[in-house]
TORTIMAR-841355 format. One record per residue: z, y, x of N, C-alpha, C in turn; residue in one letter. Coordinates in steps of 0.02 Angstrom, whole numbers. Example, Ala and Ser with C-alpha at 12.3 -4.5 7.8 and 13.67 -1.06 7.14 Angstrom:
TORTIMAR-841355
390/-284/660/390/-225/615/390/-165/660/A
354/-112/642/357/-53/684/394/2/645/S
end
This chain:
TORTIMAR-841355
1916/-152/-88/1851/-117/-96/1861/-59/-144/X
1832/-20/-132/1853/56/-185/1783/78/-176/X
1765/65/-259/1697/105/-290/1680/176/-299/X
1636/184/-280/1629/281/-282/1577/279/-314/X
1556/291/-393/1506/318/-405/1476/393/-402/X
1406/392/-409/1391/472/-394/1313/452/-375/X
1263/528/-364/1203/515/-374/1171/533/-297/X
1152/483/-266/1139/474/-205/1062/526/-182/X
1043/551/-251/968/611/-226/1030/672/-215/X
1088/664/-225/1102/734/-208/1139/736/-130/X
1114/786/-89/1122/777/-17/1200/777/-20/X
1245/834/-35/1284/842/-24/1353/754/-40/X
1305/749/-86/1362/696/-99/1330/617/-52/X
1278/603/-21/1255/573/10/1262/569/71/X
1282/633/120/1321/668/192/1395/637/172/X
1411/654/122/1472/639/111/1506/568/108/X
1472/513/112/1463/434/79/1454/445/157/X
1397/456/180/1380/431/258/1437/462/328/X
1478/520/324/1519/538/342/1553/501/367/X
1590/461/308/1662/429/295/1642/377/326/X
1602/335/354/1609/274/366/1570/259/444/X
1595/217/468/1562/188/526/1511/161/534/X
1500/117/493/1434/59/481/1416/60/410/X
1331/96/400/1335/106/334/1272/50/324/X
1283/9/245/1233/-43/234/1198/-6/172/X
1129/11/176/1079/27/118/1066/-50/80/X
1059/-48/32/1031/-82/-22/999/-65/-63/X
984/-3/-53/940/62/-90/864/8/-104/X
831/42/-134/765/53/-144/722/61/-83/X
677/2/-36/667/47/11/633/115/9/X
600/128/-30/588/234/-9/654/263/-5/X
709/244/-33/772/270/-19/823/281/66/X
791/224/84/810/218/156/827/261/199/X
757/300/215/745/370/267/812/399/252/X
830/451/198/862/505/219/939/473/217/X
956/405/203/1007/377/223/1018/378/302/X
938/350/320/926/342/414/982/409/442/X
909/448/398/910/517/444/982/558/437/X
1027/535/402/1092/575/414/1132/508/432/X
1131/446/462/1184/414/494/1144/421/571/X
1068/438/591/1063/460/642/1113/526/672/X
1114/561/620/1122/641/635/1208/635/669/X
1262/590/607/1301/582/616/1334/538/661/X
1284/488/689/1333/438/735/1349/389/691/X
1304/360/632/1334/308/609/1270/249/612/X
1298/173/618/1264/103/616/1238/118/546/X
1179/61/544/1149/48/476/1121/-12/474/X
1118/-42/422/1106/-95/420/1066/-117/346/X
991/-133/335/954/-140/283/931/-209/300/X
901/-253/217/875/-294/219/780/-287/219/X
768/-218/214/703/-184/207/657/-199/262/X
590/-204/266/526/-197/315/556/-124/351/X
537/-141/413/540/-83/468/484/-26/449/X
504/34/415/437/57/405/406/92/453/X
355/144/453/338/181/520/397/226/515/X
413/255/481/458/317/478/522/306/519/X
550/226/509/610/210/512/610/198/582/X
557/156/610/517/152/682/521/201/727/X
511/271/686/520/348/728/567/330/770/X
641/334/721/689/350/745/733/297/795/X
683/237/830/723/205/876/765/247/968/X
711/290/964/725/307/1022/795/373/1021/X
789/394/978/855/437/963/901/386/931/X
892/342/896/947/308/897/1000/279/966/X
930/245/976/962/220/1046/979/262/1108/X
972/311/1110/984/357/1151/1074/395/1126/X
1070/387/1066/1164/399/1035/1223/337/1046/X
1173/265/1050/1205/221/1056/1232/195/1001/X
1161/196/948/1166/165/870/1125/110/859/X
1154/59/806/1101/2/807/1081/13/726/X
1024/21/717/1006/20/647/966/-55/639/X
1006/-101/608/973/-171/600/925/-162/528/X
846/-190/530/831/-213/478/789/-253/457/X
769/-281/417/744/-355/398/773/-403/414/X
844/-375/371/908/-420/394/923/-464/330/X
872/-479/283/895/-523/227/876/-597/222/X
806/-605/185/780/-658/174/724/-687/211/X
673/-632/194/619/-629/161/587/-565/166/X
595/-513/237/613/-529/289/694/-560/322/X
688/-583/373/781/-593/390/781/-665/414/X
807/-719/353/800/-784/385/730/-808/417/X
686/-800/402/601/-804/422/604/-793/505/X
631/-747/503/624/-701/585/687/-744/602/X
747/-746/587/800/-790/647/765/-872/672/X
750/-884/590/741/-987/589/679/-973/635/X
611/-926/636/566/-934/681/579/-942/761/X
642/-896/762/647/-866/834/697/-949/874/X
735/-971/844/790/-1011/843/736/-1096/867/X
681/-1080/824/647/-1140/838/611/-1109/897/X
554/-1067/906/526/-1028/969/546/-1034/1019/X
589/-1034/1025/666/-1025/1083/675/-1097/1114/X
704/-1140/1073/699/-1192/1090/634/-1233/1104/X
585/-1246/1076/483/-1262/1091/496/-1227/1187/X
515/-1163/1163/482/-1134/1256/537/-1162/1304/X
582/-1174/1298/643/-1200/1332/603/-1264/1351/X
576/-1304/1328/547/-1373/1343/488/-1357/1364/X
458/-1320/1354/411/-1314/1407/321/-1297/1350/X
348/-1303/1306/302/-1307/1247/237/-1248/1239/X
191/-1251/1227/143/-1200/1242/128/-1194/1137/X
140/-1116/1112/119/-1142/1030/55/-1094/1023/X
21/-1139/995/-49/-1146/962/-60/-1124/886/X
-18/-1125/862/-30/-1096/789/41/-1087/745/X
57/-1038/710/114/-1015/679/73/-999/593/X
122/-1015/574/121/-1006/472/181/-1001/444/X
196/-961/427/267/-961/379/251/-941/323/X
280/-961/241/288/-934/207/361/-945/167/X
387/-909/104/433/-886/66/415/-872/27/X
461/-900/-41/447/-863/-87/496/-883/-140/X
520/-846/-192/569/-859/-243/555/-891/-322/X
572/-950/-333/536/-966/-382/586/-1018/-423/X
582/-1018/-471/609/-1069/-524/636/-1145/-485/X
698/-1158/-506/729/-1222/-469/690/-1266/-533/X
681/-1325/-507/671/-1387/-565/697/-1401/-612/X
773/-1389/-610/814/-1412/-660/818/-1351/-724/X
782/-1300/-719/753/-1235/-759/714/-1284/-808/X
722/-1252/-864/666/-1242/-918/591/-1232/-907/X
546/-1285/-933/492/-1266/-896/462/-1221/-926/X
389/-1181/-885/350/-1135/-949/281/-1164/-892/X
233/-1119/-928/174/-1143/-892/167/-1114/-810/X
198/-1062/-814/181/-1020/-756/241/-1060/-688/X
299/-1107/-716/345/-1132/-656/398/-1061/-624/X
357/-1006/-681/399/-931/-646/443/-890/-673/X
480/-866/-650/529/-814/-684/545/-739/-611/X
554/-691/-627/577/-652/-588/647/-660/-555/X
633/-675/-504/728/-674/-472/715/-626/-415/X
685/-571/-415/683/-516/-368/666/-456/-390/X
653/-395/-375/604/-333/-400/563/-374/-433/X
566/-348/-505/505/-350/-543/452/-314/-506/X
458/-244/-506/400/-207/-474/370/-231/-415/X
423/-267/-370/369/-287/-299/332/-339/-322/X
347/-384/-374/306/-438/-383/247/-404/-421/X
269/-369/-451/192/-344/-502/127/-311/-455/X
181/-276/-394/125/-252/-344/112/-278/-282/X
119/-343/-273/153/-387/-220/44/-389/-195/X
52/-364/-143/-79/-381/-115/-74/-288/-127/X
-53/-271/-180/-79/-197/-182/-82/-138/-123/X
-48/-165/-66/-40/-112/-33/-108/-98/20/X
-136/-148/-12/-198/-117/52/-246/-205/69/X
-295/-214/129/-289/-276/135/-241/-315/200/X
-221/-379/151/-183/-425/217/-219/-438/293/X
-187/-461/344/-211/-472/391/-177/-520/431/X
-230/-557/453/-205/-624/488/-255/-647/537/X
-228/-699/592/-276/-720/628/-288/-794/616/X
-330/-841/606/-353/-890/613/-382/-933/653/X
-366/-985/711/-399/-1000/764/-431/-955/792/X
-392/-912/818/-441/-854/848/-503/-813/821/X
-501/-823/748/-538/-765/702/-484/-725/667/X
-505/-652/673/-454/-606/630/-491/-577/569/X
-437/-625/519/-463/-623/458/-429/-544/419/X
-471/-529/362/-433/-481/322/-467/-486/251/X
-411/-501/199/-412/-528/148/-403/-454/82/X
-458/-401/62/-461/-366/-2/-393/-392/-40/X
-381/-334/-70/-346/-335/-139/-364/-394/-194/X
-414/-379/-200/-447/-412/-253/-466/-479/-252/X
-451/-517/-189/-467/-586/-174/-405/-612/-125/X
-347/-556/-139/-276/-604/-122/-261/-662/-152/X
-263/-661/-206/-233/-720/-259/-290/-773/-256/X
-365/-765/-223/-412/-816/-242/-414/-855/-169/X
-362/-844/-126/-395/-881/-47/-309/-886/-39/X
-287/-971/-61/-235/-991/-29/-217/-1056/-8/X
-165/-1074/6/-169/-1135/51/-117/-1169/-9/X
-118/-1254/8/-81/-1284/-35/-14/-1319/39/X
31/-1326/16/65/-1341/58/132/-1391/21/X
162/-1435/41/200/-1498/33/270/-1469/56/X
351/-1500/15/395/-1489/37/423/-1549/26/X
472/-1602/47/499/-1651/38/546/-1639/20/X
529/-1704/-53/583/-1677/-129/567/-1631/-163/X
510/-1605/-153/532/-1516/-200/431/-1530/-224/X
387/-1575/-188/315/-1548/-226/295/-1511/-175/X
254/-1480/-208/174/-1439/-207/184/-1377/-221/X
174/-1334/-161/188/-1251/-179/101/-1233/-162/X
79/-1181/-161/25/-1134/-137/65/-1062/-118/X
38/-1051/-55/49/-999/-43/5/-943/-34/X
-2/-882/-18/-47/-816/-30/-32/-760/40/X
-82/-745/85/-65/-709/120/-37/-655/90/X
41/-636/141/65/-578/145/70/-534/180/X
63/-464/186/61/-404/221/-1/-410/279/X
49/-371/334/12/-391/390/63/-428/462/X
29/-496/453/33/-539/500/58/-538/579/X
-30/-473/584/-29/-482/645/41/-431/694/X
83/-384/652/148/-344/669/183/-393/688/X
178/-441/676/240/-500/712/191/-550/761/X
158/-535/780/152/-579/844/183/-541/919/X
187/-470/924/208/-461/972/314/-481/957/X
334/-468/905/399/-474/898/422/-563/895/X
377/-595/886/384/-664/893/380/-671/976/X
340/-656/998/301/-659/1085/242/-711/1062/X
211/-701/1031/146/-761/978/78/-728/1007/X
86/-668/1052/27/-638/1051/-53/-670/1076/X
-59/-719/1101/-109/-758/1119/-112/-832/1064/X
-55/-822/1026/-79/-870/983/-148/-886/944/X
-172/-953/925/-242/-947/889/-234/-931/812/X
-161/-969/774/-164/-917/691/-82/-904/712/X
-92/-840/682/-18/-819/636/-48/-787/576/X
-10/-818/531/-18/-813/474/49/-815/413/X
81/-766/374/132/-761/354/102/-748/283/X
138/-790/203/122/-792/139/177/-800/101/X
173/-788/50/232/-813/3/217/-853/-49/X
242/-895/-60/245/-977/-89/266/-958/-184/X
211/-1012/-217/208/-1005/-289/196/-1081/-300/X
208/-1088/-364/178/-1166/-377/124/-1158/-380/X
78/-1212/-379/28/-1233/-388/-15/-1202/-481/X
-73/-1156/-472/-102/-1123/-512/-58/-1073/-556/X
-26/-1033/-514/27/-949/-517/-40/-896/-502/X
-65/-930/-438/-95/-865/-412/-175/-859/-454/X
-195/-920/-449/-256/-904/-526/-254/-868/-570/X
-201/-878/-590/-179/-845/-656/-157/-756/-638/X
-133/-748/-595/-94/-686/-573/-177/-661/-566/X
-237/-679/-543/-295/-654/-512/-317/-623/-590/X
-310/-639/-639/-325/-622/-691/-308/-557/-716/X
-250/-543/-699/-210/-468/-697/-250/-423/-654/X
-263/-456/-587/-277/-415/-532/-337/-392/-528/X
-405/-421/-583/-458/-414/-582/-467/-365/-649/X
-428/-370/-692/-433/-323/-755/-410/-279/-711/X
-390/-238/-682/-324/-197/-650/-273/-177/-663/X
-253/-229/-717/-179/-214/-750/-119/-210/-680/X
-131/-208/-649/-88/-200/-586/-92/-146/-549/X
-131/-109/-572/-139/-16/-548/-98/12/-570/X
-67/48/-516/4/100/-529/-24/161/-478/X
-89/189/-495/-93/227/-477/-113/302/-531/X
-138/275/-592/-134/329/-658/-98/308/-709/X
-75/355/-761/-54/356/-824/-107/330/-875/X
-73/263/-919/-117/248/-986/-118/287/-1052/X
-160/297/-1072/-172/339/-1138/-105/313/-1192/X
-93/339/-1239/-47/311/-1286/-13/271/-1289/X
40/257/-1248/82/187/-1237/124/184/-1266/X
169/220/-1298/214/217/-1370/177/198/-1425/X
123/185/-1438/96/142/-1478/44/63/-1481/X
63/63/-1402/8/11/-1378/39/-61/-1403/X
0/-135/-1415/13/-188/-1449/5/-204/-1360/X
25/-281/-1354/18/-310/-1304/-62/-338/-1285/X
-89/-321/-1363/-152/-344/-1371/-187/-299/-1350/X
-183/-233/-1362/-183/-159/-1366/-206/-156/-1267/X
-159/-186/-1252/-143/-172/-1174/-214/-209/-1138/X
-211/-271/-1140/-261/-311/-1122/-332/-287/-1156/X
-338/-251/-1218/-418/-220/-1231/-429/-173/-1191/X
-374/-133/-1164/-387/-51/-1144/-432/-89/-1067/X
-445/-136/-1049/-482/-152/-973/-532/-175/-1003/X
-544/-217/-1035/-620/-242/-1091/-647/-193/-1120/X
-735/-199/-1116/-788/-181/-1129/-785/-163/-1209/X
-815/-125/-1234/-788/-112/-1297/-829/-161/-1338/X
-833/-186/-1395/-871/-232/-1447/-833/-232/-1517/X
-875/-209/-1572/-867/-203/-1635/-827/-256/-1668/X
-842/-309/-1633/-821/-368/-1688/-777/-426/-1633/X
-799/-444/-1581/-753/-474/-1539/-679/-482/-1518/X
-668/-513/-1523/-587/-516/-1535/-580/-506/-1449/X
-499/-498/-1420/-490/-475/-1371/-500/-551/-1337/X
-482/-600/-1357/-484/-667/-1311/-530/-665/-1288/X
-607/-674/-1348/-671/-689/-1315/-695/-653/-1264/X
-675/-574/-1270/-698/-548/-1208/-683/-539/-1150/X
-625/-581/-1148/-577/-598/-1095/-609/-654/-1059/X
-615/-684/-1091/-651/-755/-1069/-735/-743/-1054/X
-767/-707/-1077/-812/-681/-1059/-829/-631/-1000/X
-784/-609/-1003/-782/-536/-945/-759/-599/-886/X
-711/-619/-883/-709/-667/-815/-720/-753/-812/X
-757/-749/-855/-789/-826/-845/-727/-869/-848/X
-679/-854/-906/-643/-930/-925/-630/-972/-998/X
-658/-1027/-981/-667/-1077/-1022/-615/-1062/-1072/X
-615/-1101/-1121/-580/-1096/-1188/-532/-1142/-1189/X
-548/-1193/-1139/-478/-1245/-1130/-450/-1253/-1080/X
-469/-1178/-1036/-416/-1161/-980/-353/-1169/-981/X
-310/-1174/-925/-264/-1175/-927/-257/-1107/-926/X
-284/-1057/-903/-267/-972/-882/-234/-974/-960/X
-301/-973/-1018/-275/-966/-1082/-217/-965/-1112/X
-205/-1029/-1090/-120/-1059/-1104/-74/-1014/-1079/X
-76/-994/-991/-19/-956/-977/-14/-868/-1019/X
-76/-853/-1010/-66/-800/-1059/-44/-779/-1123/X
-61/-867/-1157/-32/-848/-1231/39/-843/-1229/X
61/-879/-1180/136/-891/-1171/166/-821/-1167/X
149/-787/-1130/158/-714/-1117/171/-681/-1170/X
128/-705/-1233/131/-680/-1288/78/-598/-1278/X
20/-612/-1234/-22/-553/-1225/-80/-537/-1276/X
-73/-589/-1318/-117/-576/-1362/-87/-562/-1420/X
-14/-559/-1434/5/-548/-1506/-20/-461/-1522/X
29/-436/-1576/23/-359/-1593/113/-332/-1575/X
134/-360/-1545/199/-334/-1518/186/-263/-1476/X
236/-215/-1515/229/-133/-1465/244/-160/-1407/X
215/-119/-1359/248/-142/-1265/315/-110/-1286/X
324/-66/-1312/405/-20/-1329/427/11/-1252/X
369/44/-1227/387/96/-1176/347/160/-1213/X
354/233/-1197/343/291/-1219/282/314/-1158/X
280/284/-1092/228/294/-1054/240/260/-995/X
170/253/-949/158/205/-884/111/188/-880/X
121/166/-813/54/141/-770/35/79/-795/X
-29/74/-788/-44/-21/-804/-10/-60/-783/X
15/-63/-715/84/-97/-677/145/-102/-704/X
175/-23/-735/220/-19/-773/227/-61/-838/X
181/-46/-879/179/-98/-932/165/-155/-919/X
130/-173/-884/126/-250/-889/204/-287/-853/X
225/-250/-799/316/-270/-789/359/-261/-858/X
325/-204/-902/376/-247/-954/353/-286/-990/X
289/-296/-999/282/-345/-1056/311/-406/-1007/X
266/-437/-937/315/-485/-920/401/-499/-927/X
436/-438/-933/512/-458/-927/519/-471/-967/X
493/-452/-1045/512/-516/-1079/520/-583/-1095/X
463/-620/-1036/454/-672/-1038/505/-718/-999/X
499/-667/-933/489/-685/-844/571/-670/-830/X
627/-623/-872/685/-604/-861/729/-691/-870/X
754/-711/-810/801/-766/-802/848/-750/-873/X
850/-843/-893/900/-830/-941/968/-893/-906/X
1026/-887/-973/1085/-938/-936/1053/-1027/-917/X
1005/-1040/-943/1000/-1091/-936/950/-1093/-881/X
913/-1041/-841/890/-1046/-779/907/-1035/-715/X
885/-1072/-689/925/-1090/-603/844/-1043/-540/X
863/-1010/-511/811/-1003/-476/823/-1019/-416/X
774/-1049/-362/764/-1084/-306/710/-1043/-250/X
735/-1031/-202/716/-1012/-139/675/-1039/-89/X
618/-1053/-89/588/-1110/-55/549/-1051/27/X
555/-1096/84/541/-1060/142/516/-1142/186/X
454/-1102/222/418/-1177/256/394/-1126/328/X
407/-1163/379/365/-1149/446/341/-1214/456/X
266/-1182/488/221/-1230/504/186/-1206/592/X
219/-1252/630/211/-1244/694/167/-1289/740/X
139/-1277/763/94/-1329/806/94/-1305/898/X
119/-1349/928/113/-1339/986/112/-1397/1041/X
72/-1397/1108/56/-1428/1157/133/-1456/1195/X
133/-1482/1197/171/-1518/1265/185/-1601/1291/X
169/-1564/1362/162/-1633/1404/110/-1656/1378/X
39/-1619/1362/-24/-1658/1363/-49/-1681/1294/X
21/-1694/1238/15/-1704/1186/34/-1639/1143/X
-22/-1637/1078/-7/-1615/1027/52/-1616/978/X
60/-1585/941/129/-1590/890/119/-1542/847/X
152/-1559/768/161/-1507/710/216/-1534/686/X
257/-1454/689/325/-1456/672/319/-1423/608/X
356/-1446/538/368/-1418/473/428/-1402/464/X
467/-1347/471/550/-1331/448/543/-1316/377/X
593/-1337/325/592/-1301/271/647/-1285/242/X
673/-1245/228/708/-1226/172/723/-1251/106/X
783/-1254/69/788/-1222/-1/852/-1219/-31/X
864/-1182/-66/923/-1155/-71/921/-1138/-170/X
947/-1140/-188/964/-1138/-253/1034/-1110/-291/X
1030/-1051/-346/1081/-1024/-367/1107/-1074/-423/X
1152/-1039/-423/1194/-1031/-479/1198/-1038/-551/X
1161/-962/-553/1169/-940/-628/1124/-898/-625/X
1102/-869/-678/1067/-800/-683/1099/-750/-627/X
1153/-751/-636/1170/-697/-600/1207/-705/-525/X
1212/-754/-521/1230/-800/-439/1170/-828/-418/X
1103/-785/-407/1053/-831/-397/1052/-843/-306/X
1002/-884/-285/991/-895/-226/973/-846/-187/X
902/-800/-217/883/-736/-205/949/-708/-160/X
1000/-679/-211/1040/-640/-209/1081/-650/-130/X
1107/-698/-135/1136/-750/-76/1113/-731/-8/X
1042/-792/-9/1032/-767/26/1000/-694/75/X
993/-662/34/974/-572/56/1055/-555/96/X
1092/-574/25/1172/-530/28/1224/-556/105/X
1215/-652/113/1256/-657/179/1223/-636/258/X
1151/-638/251/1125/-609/331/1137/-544/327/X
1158/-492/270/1164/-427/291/1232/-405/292/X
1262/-466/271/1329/-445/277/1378/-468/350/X
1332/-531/378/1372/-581/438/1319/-512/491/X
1272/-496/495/1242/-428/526/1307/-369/523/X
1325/-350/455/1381/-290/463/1414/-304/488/X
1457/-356/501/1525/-379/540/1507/-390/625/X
1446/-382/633/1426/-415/723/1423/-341/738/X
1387/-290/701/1385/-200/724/1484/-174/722/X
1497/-201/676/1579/-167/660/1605/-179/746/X
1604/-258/737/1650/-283/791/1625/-272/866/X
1556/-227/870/1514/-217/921/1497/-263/963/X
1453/-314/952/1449/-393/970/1382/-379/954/X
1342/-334/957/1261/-328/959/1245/-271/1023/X
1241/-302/1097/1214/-263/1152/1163/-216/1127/X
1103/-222/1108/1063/-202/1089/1053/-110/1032/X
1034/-66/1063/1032/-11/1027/961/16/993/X
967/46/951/878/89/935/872/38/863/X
834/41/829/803/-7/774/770/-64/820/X
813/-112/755/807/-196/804/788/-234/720/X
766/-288/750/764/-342/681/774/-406/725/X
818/-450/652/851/-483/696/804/-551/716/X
762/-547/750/732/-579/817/770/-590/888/X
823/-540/888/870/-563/947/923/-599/953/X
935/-644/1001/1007/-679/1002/1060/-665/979/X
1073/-569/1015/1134/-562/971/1143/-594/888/X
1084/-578/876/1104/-577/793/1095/-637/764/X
1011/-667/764/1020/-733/755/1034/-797/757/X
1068/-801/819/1115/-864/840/1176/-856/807/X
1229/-823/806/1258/-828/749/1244/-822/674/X
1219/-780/671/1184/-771/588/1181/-843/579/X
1149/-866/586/1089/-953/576/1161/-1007/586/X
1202/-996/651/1270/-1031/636/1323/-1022/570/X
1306/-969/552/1366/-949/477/1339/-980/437/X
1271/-982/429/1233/-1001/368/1212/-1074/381/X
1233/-1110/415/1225/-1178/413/1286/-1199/407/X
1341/-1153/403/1412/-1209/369/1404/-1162/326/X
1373/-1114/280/1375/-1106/192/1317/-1151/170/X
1296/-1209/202/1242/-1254/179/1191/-1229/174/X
1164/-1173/207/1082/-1138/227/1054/-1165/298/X
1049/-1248/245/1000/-1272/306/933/-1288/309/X
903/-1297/376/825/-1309/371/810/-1385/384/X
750/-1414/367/727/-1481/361/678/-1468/406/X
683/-1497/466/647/-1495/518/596/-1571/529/X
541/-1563/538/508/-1626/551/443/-1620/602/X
428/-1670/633/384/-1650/694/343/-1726/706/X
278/-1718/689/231/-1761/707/182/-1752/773/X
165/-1813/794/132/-1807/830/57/-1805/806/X
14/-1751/832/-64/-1744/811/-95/-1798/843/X
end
């Protein structure tokens, strides 16, 4: 392997990186993506991301495929395994003859057990920033027995489901994105729910609603004086002003929580009420509040983080009902061998080796929903011990 550093906003040296190689893998940032796309389109080169298909990236299937390029993406986790383990089970249900009635998946990255506890059960083992803005992009969308629901910003974190894993407890999960983009890529389209969330322990997302209702989670303006702001400082700048009130009470006042909440607790933990500088020079409410969390929320050596992933399937056959539960979990290392990492890093890498060795028919932007990719993918990763817990009752 031979490292090339250098600064990827500059074109010339970015043509130059994409040039040299046959099959190029982004790990960028996704806004970084595009002009990677747009010069291994230009050039005749594969690509391969663990990123959401965006519209932009979408453009370019038909000139891809028309050069006879495969640009794979939502080739990691979270998206990635979600879309193979769905398709792998799908596949097999319709092979038997199975008619499905309702789809749910969620994912999500969270503290292994054998971690240090805190109140929240959480630590960051992904983008800080996507978690801080994880509902912000607009509202979710999903269908429900044949109602199409759509879930505000502001009442993501207050409408979720509780859901069971054997051995592992009690997660809650939270609608994510939009749903309904994968029913035609599943073939789900007459289904009565699809519904896709990402998984927290049990009272994360209460607490997270607390952020989301002050709007400490707006990254859309600059805060007044933030080289001098207290953490305390941070949490008044959304409260009502009052002469004499301390910042708790009006916290608890402004959103109706009790004094022997648990919210209380996770916050103090945070340490959001001390007089600690945030020790940034400027940022968004989003911005600061990602750092005040990393102090808390940044994995240390003695934490293990754990990968938890559940499908919840229900479908007809032969007259009888059935609900199938697959689940996941997977667990790192170390701080720095986490599960996260893993699994993102082997589906995009057992993906690079199927484009190298040209063992993916398929041209244009693909995600791996197809055989080529996920039947092996899903075979590599069940002898590195990425297996699923499959179970199936009768209704």
């Amino acid at each position: 392997m031979r490292v090339v550093p250098g600064d990827l906003t500059q074109p010339e040296f970015l043509e130059d990186i994409v040039a040299k190689h046959d099959v190029v893998v982004s790990m960028l940032p996704a806004f970084m993506h595009l002009p990677v796309a747009e010069r291994c389109l230009r050039l005749g080169k594969h690509l391969i991301t663990a990123s959401y298909i965006s519209s932009e990236m979408q453009s370019m299937h038909e000139a891809a495929r028309a050069k006879g390029l495969v640009f794979v993406n939502e080739c990691g986790v979270d998206p990635g395994i979600d879309h193979m383990s769905t398709m792998d089970i799908l596949h097999r249900l319709r092979g038997q003859g199975a008619e499905i009635t309702s789809y749910e998946s969620f994912c999500g990255g969270i503290l292994a057990p054998e971690s240090p506890t805190n109140p929240w059960s959480y630590k960051f083992t992904w983008n800080p920033r996507n978690v801080v803005l994880a509902g912000s992009g607009g509202a979710v969308h999903f269908v429900q027995e044949g109602k199409f629901k759509h879930i505000p910003y502001h009442q993501v974190f207050r409408r979720t489901k509780f859901l069971d894993i054997p051995g592992y407890g009690r997660f809650e999960g939270y609608a994510n994105r939009d749903s309904l983009k994968y029913q035609s890529a599943y073939g789900l389209e007459n289904v009565g729910t699809m519904y896709r969330g990402t998984l927290r322990r049990p009272g994360f997302c209460r607490a997270w609603d607390v952020f989301v209702k002050l709007g400490a989670t707006d990254d859309s303006y600059p805060l007044e004086r933030v080289d001098r702001m207290t953490h305390r400082d941070f949490l008044n700048t959304f409260l009502a002003y009052h002469p004499t009130d301390r910042v708790e009470l009006k916290l608890m006042h402004y959103l109706n929580i009790s004094q022997d909440s648990d919210l209380m607790e996770k916050l103090e933990w945070l340490g959001l009420f001390t007089d600690e500088l945030v020790g940034l020079e400027q940022g968004t409410p989003a911005q600061v509040l990602q750092h005040i969390l990393m102090k808390k929320w940044t994995m240390t050596d003695a934490d293990v983080d754990m990968l938890a992933m559940i499908h919840r399937i229900e479908y007809r056959l032969e007259g009888s009902d059935f609900h199938l539960q697959s689940s996941l979990i997977a667990k790192g290392k170390s701080a720095d061998v986490t599960a996260m990492s893993y699994t993102v890093g082997w589906p995009v890498a057992m993906a690079t080796r199927l484009v190298a060795l040209d063992l993916i028919p398929e041209r244009g932007v693909v995600m791996p929903n197809i055989p080529s990719l996920y039947e092996p993918i899903l075979r590599e990763l069940g002898e590195r011990g990425i297996r699923f817990d499959e179970r199936i009752q009768r209704r």
